[in-house]
C-alpha positions in Angstrom: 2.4 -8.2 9.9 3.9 -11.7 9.8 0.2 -13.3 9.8 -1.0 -10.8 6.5 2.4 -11.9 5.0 1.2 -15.6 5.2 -2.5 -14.7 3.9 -1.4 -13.1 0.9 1.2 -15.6 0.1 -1.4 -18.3 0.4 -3.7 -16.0 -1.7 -1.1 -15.3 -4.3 -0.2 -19.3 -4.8 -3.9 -20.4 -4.5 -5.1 -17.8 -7.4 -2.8 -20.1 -9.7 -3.0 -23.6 -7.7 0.4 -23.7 -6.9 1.1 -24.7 -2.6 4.3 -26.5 -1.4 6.8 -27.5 -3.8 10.1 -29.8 -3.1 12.9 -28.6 -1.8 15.2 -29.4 -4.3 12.6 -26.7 -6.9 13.6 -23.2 -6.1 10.6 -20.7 -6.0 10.2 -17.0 -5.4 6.5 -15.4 -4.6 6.6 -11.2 -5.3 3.3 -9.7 -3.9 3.7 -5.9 -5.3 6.8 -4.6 -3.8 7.5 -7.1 -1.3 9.0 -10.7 -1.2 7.1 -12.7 0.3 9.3 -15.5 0.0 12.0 -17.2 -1.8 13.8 -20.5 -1.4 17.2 -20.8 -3.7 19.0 -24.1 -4.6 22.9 -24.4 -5.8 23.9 -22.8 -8.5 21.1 -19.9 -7.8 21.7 -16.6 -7.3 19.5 -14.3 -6.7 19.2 -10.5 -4.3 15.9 -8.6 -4.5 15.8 -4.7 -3.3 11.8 -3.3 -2.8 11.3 0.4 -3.4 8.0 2.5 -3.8 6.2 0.2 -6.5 8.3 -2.9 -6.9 10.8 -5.0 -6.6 14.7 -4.3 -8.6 15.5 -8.3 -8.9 19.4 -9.3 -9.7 19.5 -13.2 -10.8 22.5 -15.3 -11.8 22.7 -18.5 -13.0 25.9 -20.2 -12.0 25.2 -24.2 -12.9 23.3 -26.1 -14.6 19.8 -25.6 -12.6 18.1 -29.3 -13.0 14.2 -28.4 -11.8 12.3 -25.5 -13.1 12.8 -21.9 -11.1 9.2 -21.0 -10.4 8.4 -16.8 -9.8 5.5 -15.7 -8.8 4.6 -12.3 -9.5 0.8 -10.7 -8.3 -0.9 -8.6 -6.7 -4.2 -9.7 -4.5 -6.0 -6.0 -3.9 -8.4 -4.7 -7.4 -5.8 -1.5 -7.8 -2.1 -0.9 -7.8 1.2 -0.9 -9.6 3.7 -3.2 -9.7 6.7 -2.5 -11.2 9.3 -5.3 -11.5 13.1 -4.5 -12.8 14.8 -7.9 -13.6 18.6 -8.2 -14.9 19.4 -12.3 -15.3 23.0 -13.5 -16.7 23.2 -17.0 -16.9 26.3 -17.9 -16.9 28.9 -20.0 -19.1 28.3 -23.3 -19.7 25.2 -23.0 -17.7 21.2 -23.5 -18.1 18.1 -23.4 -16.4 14.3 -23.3 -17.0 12.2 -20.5 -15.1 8.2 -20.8 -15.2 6.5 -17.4 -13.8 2.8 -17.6 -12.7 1.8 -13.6 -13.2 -1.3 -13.4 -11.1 -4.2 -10.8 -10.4 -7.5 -12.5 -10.1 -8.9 -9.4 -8.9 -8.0 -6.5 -10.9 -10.3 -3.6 -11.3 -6.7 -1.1 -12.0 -3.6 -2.5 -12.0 -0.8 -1.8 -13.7 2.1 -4.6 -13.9 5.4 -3.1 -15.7 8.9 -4.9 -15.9 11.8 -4.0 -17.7 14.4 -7.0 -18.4 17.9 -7.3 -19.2 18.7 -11.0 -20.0 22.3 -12.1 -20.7 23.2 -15.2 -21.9 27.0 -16.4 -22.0 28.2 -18.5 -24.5 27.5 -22.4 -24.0 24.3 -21.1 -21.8 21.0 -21.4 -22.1 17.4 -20.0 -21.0 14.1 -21.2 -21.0 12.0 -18.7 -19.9 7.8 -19.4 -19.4 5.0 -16.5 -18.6 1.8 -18.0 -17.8 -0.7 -15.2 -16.7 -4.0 -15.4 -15.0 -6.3 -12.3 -15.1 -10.1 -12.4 -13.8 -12.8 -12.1 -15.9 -13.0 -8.0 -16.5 -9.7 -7.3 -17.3 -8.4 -4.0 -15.5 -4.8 -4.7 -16.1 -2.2 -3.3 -17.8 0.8 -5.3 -19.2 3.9 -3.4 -19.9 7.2 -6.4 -20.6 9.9 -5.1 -21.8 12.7 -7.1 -22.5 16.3 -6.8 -23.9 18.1 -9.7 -24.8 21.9 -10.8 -25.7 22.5 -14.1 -26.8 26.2 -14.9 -27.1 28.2 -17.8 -28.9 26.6 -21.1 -29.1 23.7 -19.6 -26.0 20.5 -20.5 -26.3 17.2 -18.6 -25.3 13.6 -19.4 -26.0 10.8 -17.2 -24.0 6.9 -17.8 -23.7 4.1 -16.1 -23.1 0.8 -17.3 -22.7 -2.6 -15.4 -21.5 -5.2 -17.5 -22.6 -7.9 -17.4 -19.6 -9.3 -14.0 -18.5 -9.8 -11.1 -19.9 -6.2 -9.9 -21.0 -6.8 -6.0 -20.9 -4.3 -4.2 -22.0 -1.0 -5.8 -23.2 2.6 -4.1 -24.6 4.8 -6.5 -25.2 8.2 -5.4 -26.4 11.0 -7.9 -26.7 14.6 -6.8 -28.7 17.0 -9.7 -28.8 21.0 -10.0 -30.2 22.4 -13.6 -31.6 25.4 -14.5 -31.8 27.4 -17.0 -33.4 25.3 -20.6 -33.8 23.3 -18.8 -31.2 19.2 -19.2 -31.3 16.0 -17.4 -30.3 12.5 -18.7 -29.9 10.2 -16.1 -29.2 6.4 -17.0 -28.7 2.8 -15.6 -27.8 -0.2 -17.2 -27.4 -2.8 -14.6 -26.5 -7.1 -14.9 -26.3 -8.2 -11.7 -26.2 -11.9 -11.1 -25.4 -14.2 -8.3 -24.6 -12.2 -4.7 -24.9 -8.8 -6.1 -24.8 -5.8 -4.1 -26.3 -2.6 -6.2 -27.3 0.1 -5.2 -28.8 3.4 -7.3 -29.6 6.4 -6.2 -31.1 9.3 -8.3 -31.2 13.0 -7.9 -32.7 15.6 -10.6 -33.6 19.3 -9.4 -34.7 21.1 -11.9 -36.3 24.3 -10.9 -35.4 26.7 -14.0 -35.6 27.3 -16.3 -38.4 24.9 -19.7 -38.1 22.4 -18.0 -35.6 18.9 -18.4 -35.9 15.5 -16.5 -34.8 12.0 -17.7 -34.5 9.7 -15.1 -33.8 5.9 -17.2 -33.4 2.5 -15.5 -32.2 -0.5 -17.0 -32.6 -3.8 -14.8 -31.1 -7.5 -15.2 -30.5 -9.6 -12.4 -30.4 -13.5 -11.9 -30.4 -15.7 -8.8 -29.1 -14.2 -5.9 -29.6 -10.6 -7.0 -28.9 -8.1 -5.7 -31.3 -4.2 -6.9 -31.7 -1.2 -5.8 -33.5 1.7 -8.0 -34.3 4.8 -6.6 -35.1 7.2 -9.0 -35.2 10.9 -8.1 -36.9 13.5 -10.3 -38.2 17.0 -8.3 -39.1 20.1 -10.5 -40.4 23.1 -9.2 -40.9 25.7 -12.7 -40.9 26.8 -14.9 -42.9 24.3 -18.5 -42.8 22.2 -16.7 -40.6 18.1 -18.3 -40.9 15.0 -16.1 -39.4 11.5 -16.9 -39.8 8.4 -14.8 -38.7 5.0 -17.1 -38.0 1.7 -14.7 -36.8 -1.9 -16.2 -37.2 -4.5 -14.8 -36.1 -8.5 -15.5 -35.9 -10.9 -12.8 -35.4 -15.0 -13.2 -34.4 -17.4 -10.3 -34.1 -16.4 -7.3 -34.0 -12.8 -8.2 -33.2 -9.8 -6.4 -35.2 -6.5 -8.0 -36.0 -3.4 -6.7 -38.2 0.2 -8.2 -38.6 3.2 -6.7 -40.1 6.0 -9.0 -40.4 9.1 -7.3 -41.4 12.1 -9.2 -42.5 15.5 -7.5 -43.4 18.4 -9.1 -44.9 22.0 -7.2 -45.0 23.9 -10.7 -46.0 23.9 -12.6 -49.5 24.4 -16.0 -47.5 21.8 -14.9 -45.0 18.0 -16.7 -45.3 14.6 -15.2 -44.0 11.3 -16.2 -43.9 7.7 -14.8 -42.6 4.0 -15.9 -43.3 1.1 -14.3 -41.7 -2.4 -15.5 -41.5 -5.4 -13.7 -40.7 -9.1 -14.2 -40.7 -11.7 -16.7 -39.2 -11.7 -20.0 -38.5 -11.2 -22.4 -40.7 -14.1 -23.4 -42.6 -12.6 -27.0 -43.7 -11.6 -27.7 -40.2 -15.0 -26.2 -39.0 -17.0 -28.5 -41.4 -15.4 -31.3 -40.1 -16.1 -30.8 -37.2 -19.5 -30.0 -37.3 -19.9 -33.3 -39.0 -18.8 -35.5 -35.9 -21.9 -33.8 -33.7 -20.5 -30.2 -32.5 -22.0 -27.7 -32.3 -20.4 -24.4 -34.3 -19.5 -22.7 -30.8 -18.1 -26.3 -29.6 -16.4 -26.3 -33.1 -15.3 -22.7 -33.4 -13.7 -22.9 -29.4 -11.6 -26.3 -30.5 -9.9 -25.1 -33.4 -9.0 -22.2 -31.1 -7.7 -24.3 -28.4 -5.9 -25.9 -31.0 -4.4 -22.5 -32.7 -3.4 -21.6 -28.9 -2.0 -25.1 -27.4 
């Protein structure tokens, strides 16, 4: 028991090239419904119940955390379902950064679902990254869902990136609340290739006077990958600022749409949204092509660059 433990612990960190770590860096690996391991540092809380699928995860962030938290979340077998139910309060006066490393190099049919509840106090903040590897073919299914509370003078910015591997099927629901001179930043960076299905849709209510939203995606699709952006801004305070940013370039038979929806309930309120879609820039391409690349070479920098 002990020894398969270890093997799919070493599996799940070497599918993302991640091995020993310091000890002041806190770290927690999740292989389906089991902990494989966790190492906490001061000001770190954190209790983690299994049950059939997945793991119910309670974290709180007492102090300012100095290193990066890194998760790990993965599965190693071709089919399964993980399920991950994460509620995170960082605290007053209190910060930390978490990187997770979402991981299934394998898939054939796997379905990975979380549902989040992120609180953050007032004089807190959040940085939260989500770097995911899939193999080549896909065969998983991405289900985020995240609610978010950002109270007075907190500060939360999220990430999400998929930018190797086929991404399969993506549903990426984020809903956040802002305080007063509280801030969001909510980006995606997604390639999409092959099949793929992606689908974002992400809220910001500005809530509190002087609170600000950024909602950023910026996808790559080609095949027969399709993508729909949904990205809301709602402001309802007084000097409130929002802005929407979705671009989005499409090759072969690749489908894209974007619907930026901005609502102001406030005369001293401010939002903003542009949305791009189409191929890749010809101007850049030209130049490019000019300095000895070839159009592929060309075409897969610019995207690189939309991506980075």
């Amino acid at each position: 028991m002990q020894e398969n433990k270890e093997k799919l612990l070493y599996e799940l960190l070497s599918s993302i090239n991640q091995h020993k770590l310091p000890p002041d860096v806190a770290h927690i690996e999740i292989h389906g419904n089991e902990v494989l391991n966790a190492h906490l540092v001061k000001g770190l809380e954190v209790e983690a119940k299994s049950f059939e699928d997945g793991v119910d995860v309670k974290i709180k962030v007492r102090e300012v955390i100095k290193n990066p938290v890194r998760f790990c979340f993965g599965m190693i077998p071709p089919n399964g379902i993980q399920k991950i139910i994460i509620n995170t309060t960082v605290e007053k006066d209190a910060s930390a950064s978490f990187i997770a490393s979402c991981t299934f190099p394998n898939a054939k049919n796997i379905q990975h679902l979380m549902d989040a509840f992120i609180t953050i106090e007032e004089n807190a903040s959040l940085s939260y990254f989500e770097r995911h590897v899939h193999g080549p073919d896909g065969g998983v299914t991405i289900v985020p869902n995240t609610k978010v509370l950002v109270k007075e003078n907190g500060r939360f910015s999220t990430e999400f990136e998929l930018i190797k591997g086929a991404a399969g099927v993506i549903e990426i629901k984020y809903e956040a609340e802002i305080g007063i001179n509280a801030t969001t930043n909510m980006k995606a960076r997604i390639f999409g290739r092959m099949n793929d299905s992606i689908h974002i849709k992400e809220k910001a209510h500005l809530i509190g006077e002087n609170s600000t939203g950024v909602l950023t995606s910026h996808i790559a699709l080609k095949d027969n990958a399709v993508a729909i952006v949904e990205n809301e801004i709602i402001a309802d305070a007084a000097f409130s600022r929002g802005h929407v940013d979705c671009k989005e370039i499409v090759q072969g038979n690749a489908k894209a749409r974007a619907i930026p929806i901005v609502e102001v309930n406030n005369p001293k309120a401010h939002v903003t949204h542009e949305a791009a879609i189409g191929s890749v820039d010809s101007k850049q391409l030209e130049t490019l092509l000019s300095r000895g690349l070839t159009e592929d070479e060309a075409t897969e920098l610019i995207i690189q660059g939309l991506l980075k």
